[in-house]
N, C-alpha and C positions, 0 to 999 in steps of 0.2 A: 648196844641198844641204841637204834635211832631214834629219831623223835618221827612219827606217823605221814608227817608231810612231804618230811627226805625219805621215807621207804618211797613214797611213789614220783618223785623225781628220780632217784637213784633206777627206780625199773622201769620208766619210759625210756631213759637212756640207756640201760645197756637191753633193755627187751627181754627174751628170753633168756638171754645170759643170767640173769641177775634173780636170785633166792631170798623173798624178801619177807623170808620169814621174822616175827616182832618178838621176844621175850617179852612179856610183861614188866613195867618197871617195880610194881610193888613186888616180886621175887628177886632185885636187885640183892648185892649185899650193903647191908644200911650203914657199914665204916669203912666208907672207901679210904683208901689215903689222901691229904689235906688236898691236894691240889683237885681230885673231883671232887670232895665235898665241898670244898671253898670255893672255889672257878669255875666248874663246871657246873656245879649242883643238882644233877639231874644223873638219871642212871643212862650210862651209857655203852660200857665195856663189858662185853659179856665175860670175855677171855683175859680179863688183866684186873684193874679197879671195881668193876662189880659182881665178879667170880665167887660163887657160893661155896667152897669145897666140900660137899658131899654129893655123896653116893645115889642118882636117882635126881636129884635137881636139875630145876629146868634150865641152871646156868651151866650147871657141869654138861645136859645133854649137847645144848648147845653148841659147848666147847667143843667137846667129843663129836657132834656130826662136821664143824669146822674142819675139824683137826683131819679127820675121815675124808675130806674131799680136798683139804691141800694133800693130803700123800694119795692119793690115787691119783688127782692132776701132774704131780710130778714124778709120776711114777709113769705115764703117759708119756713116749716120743712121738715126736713128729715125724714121719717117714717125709 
């Protein structure tokens, strides 16, 4: 989860390349482990420290359509 500013830095640089799609941070999960609740303090990891594990959540979608386009990208050669 980025914070709203770096989504539109991150996608004037890569352009079209770049899916900048937002999670909502109040669907975060609210006990990360101490170093994002302490140091980070903000939701930011869809797929690791703010990962909701259930079935149908917005974090697990998230995960899941991630997960979906690293293995089709490297599932892709380059001729």
């Amino acid at each position: 989860m980025v914070q709203q500013p770096a989504v539109h830095g991150l996608s004037r640089a890569a352009r079209s390349a770049f899916d900048g799609r937002v999670v909502k941070a109040e669907t975060a999960n609210t006990n990360p482990p101490p170093f994002f609740r302490d140091v980070v303090g903000c939701a930011h990891s869809v797929v690791t420290a703010h990962l909701v594990d259930q079935d149908g959540h917005p974090t697990m979608q998230a995960r899941d359509e991630i997960i979906a386009f690293l293995a089709e990208r490297l599932r892709t050669r380059p001729e």
